[in-house]
N, C-alpha and C positions, 0 to 999 in steps of 0.2 A: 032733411031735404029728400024730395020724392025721387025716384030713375028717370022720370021724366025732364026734373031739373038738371038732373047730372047729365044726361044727352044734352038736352038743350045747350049745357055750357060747352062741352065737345063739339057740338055742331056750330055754334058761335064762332065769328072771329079769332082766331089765336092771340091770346093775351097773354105775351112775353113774362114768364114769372123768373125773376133775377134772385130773387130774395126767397128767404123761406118766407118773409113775415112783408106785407108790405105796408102800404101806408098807412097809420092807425090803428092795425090790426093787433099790434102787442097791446096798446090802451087798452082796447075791449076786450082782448083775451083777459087782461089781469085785471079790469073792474069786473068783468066776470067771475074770476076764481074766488077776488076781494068777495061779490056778492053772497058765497057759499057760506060763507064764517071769516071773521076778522081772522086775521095773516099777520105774521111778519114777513119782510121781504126776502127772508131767507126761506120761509115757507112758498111765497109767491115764486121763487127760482125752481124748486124743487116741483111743485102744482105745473110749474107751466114745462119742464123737463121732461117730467113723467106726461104731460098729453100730446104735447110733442113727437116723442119716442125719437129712434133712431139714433142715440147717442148726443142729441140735441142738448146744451146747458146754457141757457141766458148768462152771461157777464152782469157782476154790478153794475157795471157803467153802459146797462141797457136796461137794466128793471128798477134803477135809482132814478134814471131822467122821469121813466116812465111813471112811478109812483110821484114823481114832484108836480108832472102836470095833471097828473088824475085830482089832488091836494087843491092845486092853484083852479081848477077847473070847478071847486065845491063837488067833486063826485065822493070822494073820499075824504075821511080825516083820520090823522094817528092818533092814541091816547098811548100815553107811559105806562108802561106797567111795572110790577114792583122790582123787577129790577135794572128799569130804565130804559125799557128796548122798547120801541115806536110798532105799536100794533094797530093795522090799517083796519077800517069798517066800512063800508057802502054808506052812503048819504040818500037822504031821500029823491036830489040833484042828480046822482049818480043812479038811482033805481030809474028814474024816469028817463037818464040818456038812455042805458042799456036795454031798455024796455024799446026805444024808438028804435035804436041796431037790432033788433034781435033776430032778422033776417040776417044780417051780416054776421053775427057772431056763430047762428046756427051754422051760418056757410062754412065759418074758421074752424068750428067744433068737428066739423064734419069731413071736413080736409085732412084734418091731424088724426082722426080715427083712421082714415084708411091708408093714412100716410103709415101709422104706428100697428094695423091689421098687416100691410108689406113686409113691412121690417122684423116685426114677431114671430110672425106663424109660420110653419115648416109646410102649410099647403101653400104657400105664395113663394117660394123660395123661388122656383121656376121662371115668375113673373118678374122677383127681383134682378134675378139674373138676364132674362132677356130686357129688363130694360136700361142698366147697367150697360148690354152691350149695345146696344142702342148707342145711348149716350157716346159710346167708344170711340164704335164707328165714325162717329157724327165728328168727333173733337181730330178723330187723325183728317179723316177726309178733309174738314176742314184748317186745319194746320199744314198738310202738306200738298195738297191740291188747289190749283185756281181753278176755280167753278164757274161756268159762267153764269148768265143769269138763267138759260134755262134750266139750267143741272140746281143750279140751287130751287128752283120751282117745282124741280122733278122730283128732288126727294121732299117738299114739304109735303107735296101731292099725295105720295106713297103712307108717309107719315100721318096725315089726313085721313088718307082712306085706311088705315089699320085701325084707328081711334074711333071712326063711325062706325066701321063693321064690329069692332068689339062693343062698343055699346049699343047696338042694335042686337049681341047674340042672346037667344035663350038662355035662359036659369031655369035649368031643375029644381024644385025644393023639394 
């Protein structure tokens, strides 16, 4: 994804992210990982943990639904192996979905990089931190304060304009 895209999406509309993952998005990540080399789903937890980062770990009973409708969708199929365990493989069904996403998938690939660049690196500590308190601010203010409507427009405002100015700054390389 180019810096021009990643502005772009900052200067868009704000689009409420509730979820780490939202709709569809674990499908494509894991016929994705599927696509690299057949998996088992305990591989598939581990694949999708590790890109993740941040202490992120899928539940069975988030990458079992997910594997059964990639299955039921013809994107994927299990084969047995010798000793009984269901090893997942891309379909040519499933090359051609993830082939049509692959804007969307690069978006998700590209999200959890710098989700997992925050969370790693001791030059982002800072950035964790301040937005960490961010966050803080934001949850007392709003738990203990009735805001009216302009005060809540005021800090979106603020919050707005910190996000365009940071990705409008210069980078040295």
């Amino acid at each position: 994804m180019s810096n021009s895209d990643l502005i772009a999406d900052i200067e868009s509309p704000i689009k409420t992210r509730k979820r780490l993952f939202e709709a569809g998005e674990m499908k494509l990540l894991v016929l994705h990982l599927v696509s690299q080399a057949p998996k088992f789903s305990y591989d598939i937890i581990k694949d999708v943990a590790n890109l993740v980062g941040g202490n992120y770990k899928p539940s069975t009973g988030t990458i079992c639904p997910t594997i059964n409708y990639l299955e039921d969708q013809h994107y994927i199929h299990a084969e047995l192996n010798a000793e009984e365990r269901k090893q997942y493989s891309i379909t040519e069904q499933g090359i051609q979905h993830l082939s049509a996403e692959k804007a969307t998938v690069d978006k998700i690939l590209c999200r959890f990089d710098t989700r997992k660049q925050i969370h790693n690196n001791e030059v982002y500590v800072d950035i964790k931190r301040a937005m960490e308190n961010l966050k803080a601010s934001l949850r007392i203010k709003i738990q203990y304060s009735e805001l009216t409507p302009e005060q809540v427009y005021a800090i979106a405002e603020k919050i707005d304009k910190a996000a365009v100015e940071i990705s409008r700054m210069e980078v040295t390389q």
